[in-house]
C-alpha positions as CSV (number, residue, x, y, z in Angstrom):
1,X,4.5,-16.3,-24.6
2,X,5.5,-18.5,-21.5
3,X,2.4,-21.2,-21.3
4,X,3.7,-21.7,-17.4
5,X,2.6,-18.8,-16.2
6,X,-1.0,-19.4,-16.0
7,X,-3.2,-16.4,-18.0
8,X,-5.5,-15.4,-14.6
9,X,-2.3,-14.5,-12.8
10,X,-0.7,-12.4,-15.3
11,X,-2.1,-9.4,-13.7
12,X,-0.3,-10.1,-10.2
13,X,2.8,-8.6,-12.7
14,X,1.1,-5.5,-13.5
15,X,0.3,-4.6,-10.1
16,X,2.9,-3.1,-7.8
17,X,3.1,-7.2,-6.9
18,X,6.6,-7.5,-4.5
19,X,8.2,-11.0,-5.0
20,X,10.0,-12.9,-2.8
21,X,12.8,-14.4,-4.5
22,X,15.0,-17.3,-3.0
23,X,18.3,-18.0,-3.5
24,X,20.6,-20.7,-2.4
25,X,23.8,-19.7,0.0
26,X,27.0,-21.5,-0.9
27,X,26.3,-23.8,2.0
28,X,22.9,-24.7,0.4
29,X,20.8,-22.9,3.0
30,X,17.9,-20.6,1.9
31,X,17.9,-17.0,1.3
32,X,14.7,-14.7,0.6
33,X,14.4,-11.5,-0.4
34,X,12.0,-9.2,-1.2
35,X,12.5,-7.5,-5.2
36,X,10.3,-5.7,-7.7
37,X,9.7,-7.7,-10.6
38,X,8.6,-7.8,-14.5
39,X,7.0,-10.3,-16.7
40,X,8.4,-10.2,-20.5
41,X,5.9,-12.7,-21.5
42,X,8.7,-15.4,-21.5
43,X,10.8,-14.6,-18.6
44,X,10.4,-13.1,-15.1
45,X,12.5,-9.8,-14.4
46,X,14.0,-8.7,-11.4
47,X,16.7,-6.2,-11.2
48,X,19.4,-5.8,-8.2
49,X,23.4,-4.4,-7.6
50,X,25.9,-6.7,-8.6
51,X,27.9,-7.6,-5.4
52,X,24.6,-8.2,-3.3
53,X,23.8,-11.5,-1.6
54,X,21.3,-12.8,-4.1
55,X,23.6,-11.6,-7.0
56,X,26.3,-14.2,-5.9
57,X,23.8,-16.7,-5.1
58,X,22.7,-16.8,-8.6
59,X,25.6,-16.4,-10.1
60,X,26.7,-19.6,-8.0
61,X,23.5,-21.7,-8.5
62,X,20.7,-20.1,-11.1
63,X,18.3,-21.8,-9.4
64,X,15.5,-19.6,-8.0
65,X,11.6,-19.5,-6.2
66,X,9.5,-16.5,-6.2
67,X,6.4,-15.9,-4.6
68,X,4.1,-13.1,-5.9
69,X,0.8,-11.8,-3.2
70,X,-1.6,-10.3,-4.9
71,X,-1.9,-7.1,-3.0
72,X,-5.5,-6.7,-3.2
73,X,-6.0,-10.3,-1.8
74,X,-3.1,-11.8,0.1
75,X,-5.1,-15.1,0.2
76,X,-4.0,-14.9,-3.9
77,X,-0.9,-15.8,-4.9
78,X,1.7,-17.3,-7.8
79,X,4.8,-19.0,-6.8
80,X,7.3,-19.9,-9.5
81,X,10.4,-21.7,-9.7
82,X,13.1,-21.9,-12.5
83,X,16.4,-20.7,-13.5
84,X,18.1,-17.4,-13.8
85,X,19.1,-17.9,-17.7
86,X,20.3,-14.6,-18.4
87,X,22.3,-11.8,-16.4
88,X,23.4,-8.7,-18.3
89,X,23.7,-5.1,-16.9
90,X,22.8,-3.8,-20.5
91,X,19.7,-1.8,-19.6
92,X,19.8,-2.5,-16.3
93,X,19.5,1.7,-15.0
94,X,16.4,2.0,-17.5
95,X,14.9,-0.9,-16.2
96,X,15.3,-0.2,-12.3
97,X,14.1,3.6,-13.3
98,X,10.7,1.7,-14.7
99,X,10.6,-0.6,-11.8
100,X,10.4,2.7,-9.7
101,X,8.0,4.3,-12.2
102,X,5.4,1.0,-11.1
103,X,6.2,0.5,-7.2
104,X,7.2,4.3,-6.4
105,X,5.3,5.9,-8.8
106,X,8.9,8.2,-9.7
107,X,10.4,8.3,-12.7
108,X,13.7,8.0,-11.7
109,X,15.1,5.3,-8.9
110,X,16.0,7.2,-5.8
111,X,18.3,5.2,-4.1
112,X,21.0,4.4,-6.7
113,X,24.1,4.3,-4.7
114,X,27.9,5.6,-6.1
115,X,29.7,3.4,-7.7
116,X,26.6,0.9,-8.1
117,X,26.3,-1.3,-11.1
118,X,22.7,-2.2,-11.9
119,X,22.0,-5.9,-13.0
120,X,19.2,-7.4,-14.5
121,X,18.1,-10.9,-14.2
122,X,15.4,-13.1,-16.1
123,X,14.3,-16.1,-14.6
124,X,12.8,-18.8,-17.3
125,X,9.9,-20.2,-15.1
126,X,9.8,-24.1,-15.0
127,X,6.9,-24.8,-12.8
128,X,4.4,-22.7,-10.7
129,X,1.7,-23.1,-7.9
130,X,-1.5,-21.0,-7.5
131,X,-3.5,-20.1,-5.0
132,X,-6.6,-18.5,-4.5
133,X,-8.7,-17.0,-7.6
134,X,-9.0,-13.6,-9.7
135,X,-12.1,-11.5,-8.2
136,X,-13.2,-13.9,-5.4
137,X,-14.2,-12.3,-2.5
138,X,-13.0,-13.2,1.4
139,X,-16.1,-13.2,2.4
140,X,-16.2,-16.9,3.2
141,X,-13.3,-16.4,5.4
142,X,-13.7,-16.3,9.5
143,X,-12.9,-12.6,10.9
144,X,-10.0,-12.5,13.1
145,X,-11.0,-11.6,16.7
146,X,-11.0,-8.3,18.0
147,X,-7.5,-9.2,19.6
148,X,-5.8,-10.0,16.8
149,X,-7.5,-7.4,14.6
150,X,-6.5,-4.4,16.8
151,X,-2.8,-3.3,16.2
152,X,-0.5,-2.5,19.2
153,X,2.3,0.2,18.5
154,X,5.1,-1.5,20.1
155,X,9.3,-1.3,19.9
156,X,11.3,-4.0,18.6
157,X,14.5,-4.7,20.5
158,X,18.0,-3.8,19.1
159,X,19.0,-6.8,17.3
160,X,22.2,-8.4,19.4
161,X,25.4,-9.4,17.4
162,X,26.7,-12.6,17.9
163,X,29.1,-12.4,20.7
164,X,32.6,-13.8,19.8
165,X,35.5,-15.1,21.6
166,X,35.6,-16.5,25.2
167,X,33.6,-15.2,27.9
């Protein structure tokens, strides 16, 4: 049993807890993304396609940081760091099938592409930061103002493409 992962945050990896895992780009600079994930008591599990970003990226450099919300409290969190010390696509489909089975509540992952090689990744935790605390209430938090509380439906521009060439 890892001793890092401190016991009163343990049950941030049995609820459907997204983490955002970053990676480092070949040219050092950050890159987060959001992944289901697993604790095996020793090692944190995510699972992804081999080929995608975050697959080269720790293939390249095994260093990693994940951040898990508690999604009951988003004032509650774990964030680990350590190395991916183990990639292997042994078990990978039954694992992403499970992973679905917690955050979909399917049995089966609906989104498998053809042609798409599952991967799974454990990440041997090295250090971790907590905040806030198992069953403490808000309460002692300020209310955001009616402004900020009230949500306005509104459309996001088309994202541009870098323009290339001379104008």
């Amino acid at each position: 049993m890892s001793s890092v992962i401190p016991e009163k945050y343990r049950d941030l990896f049995q609820k459907r807890a997204f983490a955002n895992l970053g990676t480092l780009m070949p040219n050092g600079s950050p890159q987060v993304t959001p992944v289901w994930c697993d604790f095996d008591g020793e090692h944190i599990i995510f699972n992804s396609a081999k080929g995608r970003q975050k697959d080269k990226n720790v293939r390249r450099d095994p260093r990693v940081a994940m951040t898990l919300m508690d999604p009951e409290n988003p004032y509650r969190y774990l964030e680990i760091r350590g190395r991916v010390v183990e990639i292997t696509e042994d078990g990978a489909s039954a694992h992403i099938d499970k992973m679905a089975k917690k955050y979909l509540g399917v049995d089966k992952y609906p989104y498998s592409q053809p042609g798409e090689v599952r991967v799974i990744y454990k990440v041997k935790p090295e250090h971790t930061t907590v905040m806030g605390e198992a069953g403490r209430s808000n309460s002692h938090l300020q209310p955001l103002p009616p402004r900020l509380r009230q949500r306005q439906p509104h459309a996001c521009p088309p994202a541009r493409r870098p323009q290339t060439g001379t104008p």
